[in-house]
C-alpha positions as CSV (number, residue, x, y, z in Angstrom):
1,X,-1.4,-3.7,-49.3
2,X,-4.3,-2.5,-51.8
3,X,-5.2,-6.3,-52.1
4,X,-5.5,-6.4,-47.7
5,X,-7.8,-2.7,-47.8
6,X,-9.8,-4.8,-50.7
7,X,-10.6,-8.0,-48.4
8,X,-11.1,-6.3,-45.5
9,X,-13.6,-4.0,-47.4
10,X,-15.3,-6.7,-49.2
11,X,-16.0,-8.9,-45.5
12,X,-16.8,-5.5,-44.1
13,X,-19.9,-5.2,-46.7
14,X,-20.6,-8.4,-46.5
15,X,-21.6,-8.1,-42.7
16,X,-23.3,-5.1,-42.5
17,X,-25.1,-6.6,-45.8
18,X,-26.3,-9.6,-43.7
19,X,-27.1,-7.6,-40.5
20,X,-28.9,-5.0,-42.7
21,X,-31.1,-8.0,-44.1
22,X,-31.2,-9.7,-40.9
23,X,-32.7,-7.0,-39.2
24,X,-35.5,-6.2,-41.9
25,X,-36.4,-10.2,-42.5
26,X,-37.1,-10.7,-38.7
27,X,-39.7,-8.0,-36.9
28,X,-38.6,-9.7,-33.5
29,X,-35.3,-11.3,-34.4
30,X,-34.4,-14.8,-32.7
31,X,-32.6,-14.9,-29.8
32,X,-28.7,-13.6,-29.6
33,X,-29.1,-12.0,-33.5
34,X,-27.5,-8.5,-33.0
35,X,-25.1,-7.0,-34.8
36,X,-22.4,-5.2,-32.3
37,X,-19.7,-2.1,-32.6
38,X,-17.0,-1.8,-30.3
39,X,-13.2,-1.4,-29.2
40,X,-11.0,-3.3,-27.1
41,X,-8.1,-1.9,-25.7
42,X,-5.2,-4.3,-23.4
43,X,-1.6,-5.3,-24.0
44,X,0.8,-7.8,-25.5
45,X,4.0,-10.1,-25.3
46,X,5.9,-11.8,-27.5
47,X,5.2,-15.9,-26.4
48,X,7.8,-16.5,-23.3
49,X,7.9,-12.8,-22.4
50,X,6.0,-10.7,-19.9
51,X,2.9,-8.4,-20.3
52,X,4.8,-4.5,-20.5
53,X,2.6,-1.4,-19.1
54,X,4.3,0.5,-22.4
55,X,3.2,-2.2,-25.0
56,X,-0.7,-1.4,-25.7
57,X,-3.0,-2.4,-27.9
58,X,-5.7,-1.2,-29.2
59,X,-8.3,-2.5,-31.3
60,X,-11.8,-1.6,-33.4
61,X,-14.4,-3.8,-34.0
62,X,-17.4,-5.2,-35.5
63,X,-19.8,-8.3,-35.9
64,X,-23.0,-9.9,-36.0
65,X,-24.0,-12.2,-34.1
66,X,-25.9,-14.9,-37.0
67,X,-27.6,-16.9,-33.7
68,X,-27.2,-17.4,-30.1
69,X,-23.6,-19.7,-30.8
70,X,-22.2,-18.4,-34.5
71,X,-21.0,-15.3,-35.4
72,X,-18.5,-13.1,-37.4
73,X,-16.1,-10.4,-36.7
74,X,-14.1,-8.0,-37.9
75,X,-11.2,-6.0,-36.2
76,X,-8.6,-3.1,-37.1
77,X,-5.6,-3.7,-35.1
78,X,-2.9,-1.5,-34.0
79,X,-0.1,-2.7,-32.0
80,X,1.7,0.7,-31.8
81,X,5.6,1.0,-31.4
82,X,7.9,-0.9,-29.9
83,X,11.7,-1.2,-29.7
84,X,14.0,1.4,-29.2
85,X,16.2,4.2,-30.2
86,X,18.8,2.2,-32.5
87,X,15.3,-0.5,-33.7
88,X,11.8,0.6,-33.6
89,X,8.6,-1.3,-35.4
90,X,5.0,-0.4,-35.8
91,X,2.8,-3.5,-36.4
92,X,-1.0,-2.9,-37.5
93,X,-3.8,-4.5,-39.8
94,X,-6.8,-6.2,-39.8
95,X,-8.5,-9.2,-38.8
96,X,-11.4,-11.4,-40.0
97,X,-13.0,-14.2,-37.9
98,X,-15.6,-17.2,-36.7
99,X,-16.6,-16.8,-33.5
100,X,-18.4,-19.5,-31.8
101,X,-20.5,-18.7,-28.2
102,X,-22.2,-20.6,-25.5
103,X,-24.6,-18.7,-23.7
104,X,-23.5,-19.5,-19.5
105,X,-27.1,-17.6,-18.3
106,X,-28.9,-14.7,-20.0
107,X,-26.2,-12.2,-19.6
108,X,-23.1,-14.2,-19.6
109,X,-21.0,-16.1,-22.5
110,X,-18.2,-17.5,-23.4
111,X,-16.6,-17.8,-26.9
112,X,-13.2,-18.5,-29.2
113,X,-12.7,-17.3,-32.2
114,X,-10.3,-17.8,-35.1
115,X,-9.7,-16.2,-37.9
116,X,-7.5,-14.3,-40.5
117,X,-4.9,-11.4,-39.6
118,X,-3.8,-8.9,-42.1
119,X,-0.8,-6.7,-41.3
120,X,1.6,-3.9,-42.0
121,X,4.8,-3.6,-40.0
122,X,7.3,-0.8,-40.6
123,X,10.5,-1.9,-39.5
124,X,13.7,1.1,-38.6
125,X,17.0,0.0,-37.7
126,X,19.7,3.1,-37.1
127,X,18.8,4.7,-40.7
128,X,17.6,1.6,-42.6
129,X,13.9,1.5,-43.1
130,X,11.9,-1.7,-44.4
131,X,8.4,-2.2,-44.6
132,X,6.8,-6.3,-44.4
133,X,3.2,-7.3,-45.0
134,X,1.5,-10.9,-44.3
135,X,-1.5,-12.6,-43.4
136,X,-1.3,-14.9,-40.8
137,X,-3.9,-17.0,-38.6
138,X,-5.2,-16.2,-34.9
139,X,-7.2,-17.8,-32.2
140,X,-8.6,-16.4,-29.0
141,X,-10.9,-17.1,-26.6
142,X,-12.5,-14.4,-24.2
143,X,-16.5,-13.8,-22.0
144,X,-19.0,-11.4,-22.3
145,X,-21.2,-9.6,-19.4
146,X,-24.3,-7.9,-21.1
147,X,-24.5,-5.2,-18.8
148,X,-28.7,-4.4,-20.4
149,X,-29.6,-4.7,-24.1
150,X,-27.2,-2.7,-25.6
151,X,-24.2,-2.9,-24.0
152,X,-21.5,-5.7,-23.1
153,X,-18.4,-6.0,-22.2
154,X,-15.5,-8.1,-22.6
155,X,-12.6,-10.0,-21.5
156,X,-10.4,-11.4,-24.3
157,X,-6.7,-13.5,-24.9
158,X,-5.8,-13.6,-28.6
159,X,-2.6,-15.2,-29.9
160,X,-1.6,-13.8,-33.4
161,X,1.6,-15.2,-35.2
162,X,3.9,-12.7,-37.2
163,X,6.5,-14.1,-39.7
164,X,9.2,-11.8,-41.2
165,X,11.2,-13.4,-44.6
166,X,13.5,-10.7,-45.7
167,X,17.0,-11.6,-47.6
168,X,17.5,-8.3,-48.0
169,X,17.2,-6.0,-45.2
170,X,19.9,-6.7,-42.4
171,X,21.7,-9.8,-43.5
172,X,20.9,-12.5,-45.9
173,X,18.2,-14.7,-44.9
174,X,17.1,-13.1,-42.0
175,X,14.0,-14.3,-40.6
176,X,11.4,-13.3,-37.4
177,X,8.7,-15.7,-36.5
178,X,7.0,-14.5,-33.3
179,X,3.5,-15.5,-31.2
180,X,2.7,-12.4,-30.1
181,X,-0.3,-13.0,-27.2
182,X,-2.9,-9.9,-26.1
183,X,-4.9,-9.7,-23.1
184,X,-7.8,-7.1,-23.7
185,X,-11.1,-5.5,-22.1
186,X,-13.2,-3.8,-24.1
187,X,-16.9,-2.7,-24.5
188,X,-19.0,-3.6,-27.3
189,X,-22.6,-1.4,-28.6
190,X,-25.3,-3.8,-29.3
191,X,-28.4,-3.0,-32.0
């Protein structure tokens, strides 16, 4: 896990680096260079099921926009609990990603992004307890509203996959690949 922590760190400092010289090379920066802070919050399914009002999601984020169309982003994720009293899981972790925009008027985009996931899920059944890590890819695609020059919001669907290899934990060879889709609003501070 000390290796994910690492990664994320390292992209982390690598964006604020190039918003931080971004911002000091261009006295009236070109348009749709910003760098943004924000959180998202929605919910999730597993790919066939249905949207549940008790499976939320919440997310943290941050990115720079490079030009009006490329950007990068970064994301803590934390898909709570879920399950119930005999099983219960808590997936969380972060994500790095591309995001690509096109500008529909001055205040309205649309975008997709893909990118990197990095998680943690902690795994109870009755008294057994296991804990799984990974790093799987993601895609989503989502529009903006800038509601004035520092604010937007946002309307996102992300699908991440999760895939679980443990011979050891309830039976040999057991083995959990899920799509796990999100559908999230969220707001997002722009300087």
């Amino acid at each position: 896990m000390q290796a994910v922590y690492s990664r994320a760190l390292a992209f982390l400092t690598a964006v604020v680096s190039t918003v931080t010289l971004g911002s000091a090379a261009f006295a009236n920066p070109p348009v749709g260079v910003h760098a943004y802070i924000g959180a998202n919050y929605g919910g999730y399914k597993d790919r066939g099921g249905d949207f549940d009002e008790d499976d939320d999601y919440k997310e943290a984020i941050l990115g720079a926009q490079l030009n009006q169309y490329l950007g990068f982003e970064a994301s803590y994720i934390d898909f709570g609990s879920f399950g119930g009293s005999t099983g219960k899981a808590t997936v969380d972790g972060y994500g790095l990603a591309v995001t690509g925009r096109l500008p529909v008027t001055d205040h309205i985009g649309l975008y997709a992004k893909a990118g990197q996931l990095f998680w943690d899920a902690d795994v109870r059944f009755a008294t057994l307890k296991q804990s799984y890590d990974g790093d799987e890819p993601f895609y989503g695609i989502g529009a903006d509203l800038k509601v004035n020059a520092h604010f937007a919001v946002a309307l996102e669907y992300d699908r991440y996959k999760l895939d679980i290899d443990d011979s050891n934990f309830l039976s040999r060879g057991s083995r959990w690949e899920g799509d796990t889709d999100t559908v999230k609003i969220g707001g997002r501070f722009i300087f």
